[in-house]
Structures are given as structure tokens and as C-alpha cells.
N, C-alpha and C positions, 0 to 999 in steps of 0.2 A: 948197926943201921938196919930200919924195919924197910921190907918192901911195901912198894903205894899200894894203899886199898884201892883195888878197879872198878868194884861195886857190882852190881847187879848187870844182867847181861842184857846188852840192849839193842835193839833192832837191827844195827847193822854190826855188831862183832860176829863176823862171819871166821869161824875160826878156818871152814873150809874153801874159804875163798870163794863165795861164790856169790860174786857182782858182776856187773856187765853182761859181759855174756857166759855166765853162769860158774861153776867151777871147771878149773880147765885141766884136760886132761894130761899136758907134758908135764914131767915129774918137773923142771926146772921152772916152767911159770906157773906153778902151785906151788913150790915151793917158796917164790916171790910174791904172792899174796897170800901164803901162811905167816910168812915175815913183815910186810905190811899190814897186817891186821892184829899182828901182835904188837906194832908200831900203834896202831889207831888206839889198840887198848892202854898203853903206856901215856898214850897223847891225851886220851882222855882221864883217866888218872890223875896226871897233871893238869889237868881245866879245873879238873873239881875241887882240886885242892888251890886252886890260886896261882900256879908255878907255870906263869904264861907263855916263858923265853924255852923251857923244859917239853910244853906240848906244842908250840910250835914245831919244835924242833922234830919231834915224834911224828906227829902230822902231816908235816911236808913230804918224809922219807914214806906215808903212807897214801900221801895225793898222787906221789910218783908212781903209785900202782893203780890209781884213777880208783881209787878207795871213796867211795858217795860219801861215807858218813864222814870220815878225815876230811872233806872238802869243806863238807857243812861247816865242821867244830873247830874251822880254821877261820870261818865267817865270822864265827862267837869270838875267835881270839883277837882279829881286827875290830871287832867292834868294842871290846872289850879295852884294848889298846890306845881306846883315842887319845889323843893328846898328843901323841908321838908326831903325828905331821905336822907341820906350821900352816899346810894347807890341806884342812879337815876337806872340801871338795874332793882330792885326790881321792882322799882316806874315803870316803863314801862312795868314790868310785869301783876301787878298790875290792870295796866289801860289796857291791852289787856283783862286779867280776867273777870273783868267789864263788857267789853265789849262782850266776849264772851256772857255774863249773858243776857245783853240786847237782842241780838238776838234770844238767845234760848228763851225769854220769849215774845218775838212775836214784838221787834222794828224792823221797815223796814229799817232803817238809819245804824241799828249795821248790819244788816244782809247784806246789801250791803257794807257796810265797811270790812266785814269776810278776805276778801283776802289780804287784809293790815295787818292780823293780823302775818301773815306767810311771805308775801314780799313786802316790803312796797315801791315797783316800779310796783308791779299790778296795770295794767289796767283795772279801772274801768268804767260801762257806765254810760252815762249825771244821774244823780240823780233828783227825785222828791225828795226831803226833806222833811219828816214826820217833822221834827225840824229842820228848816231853819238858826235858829238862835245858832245852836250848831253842823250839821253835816258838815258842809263843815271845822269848827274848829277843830274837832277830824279828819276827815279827814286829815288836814293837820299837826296834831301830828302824825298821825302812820307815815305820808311820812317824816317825818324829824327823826324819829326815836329815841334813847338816845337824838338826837342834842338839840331835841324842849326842853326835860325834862331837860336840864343842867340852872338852873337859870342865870338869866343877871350878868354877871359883876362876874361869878363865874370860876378864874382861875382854871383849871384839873391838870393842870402842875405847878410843887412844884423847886422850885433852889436850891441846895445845898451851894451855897455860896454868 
């Protein structure tokens, strides 16, 4: 068995921990977001390759160390997931929630998406992409709204006869 390709190193693999407020000095909570962020990298590994139940699972153990970028690319795996609710509103709430999280814990990609979260015809300006490979896709689920989170090929409307 081969280990995942992680791929290229991306704006928030912060090997030394240093989110929030910054890297921290006690040997035990640097230690906890060395292992968080070797979680974020395992989670995204898993995104990229498709293996969405595998980076959740990574991701969450690195949202628990308030990891910005695991928050984001936990947005990407909700969104990514639709179908799974019976009720795509939750699911949309959900992924705003999320999103919320990632900004507040210091992503530039959620924070300049904030105003989609309220009206998803805000005008936003040209983006640098911390997460090139996942902001312009969230992006354009909050612009589609419920529509993005309705699964393919999933009639709304029922016939009575």
C-alpha cells in the first residue's frame, strides 16, 4: 500500500503551527498543532483524491486545533456531500456555519467570501486565493445557493398521479 500524494505545499500547511495567534511556545500545544496540521495534510490528500468520509475525518481532528485551512476544506467537503440531507436548507446552513468558522479562525479565502454568506449576488473584489484549488468552488456554491446543494438528477417536485 502506497502512501497519498499531499501534493504541493499550500498556504495554510503550517508544519510549525503557526495560526491564531501565531506559533505557540509550550512544548504540549505545539505539539497539538504539529499533529493537527499533519491531520490538515492527510485531510487534504484525501479531498483531492475523492475520499471524502477519510478527510473529513482528518479535518475535523484538525478543526479541533481551530486549523483555518481544515475549517475551509471541511466547507469544500459539505458542499461536496450534498445529497446527504433530505433537507438541503440545513445543509446550506451548515456550510455557511463552517464557513463562518474558517474566517473567524483567520482564513483569507472565508473571510473574503463573508458577504455571500448574507447575499449571494455580493459583489466581491478580484481574489488572491490562499486555496486556489477550493475558493473559487465555494465561491460559486454560496452564488448558486440551495440550487448548487440539490444533488444531480434529484427531482424537488413529486406528481400526484
Amino acid at each position: 500500500m502506497t502512501a497519498p500524494v499531499v501534493g504541493r505545499r499550500g498556504f495554510w500547511d503550517r508544519p510549525e503551527g503557526d495560526w491564531g495567534d501565531g506559533r505557540p511556545q509550550e512544548q504540549a500545544h505545539l505539539e497539538f498543532r504539529e499533529h493537527a496540521n499533519s491531520c490538515y495534510r492527510l485531510g487534504s490528500a484525501a479531498l483531492a483524491q475523492g475520499d471524502l468520509e477519510p478527510a473529513a475525518n482528518w479535518l475535523t481532528v484538525a478543526m479541533d486545533a481551530d486549523h483555518p485551512g481544515a475549517w475551509f476544506r471541511f466547507a469544500v467537503i459539505i458542499y461536496r456531500c450534498r445529497g446527504w440531507s433530505p433537507d438541503e436548507e440545513v445543509l446550506y446552513s451548515y456550510l455557511r456555519s463552517v464557513l463562518q468558522g474558517a474566517a473567524y479562525y483567520g482564513h483569507g479565502d472565508a473571510q473574503h467570501l463573508r458577504p455571500l454568506l448574507t447575499d449571494a449576488t455580493a459583489v466581491l473584489p478580484p481574489a488572491d486565493w490562499e486555496d486556489p484549488d477550493h475558493g473559487p468552488e465555494l465561491e460559486a456554491a454560496l452564488r448558486a445557493g440551495l440550487d448548487v446543494l440539490t444533488p444531480h438528477g434529484h427531482d424537488t417536485e413529486t406528481s400526484d398521479g
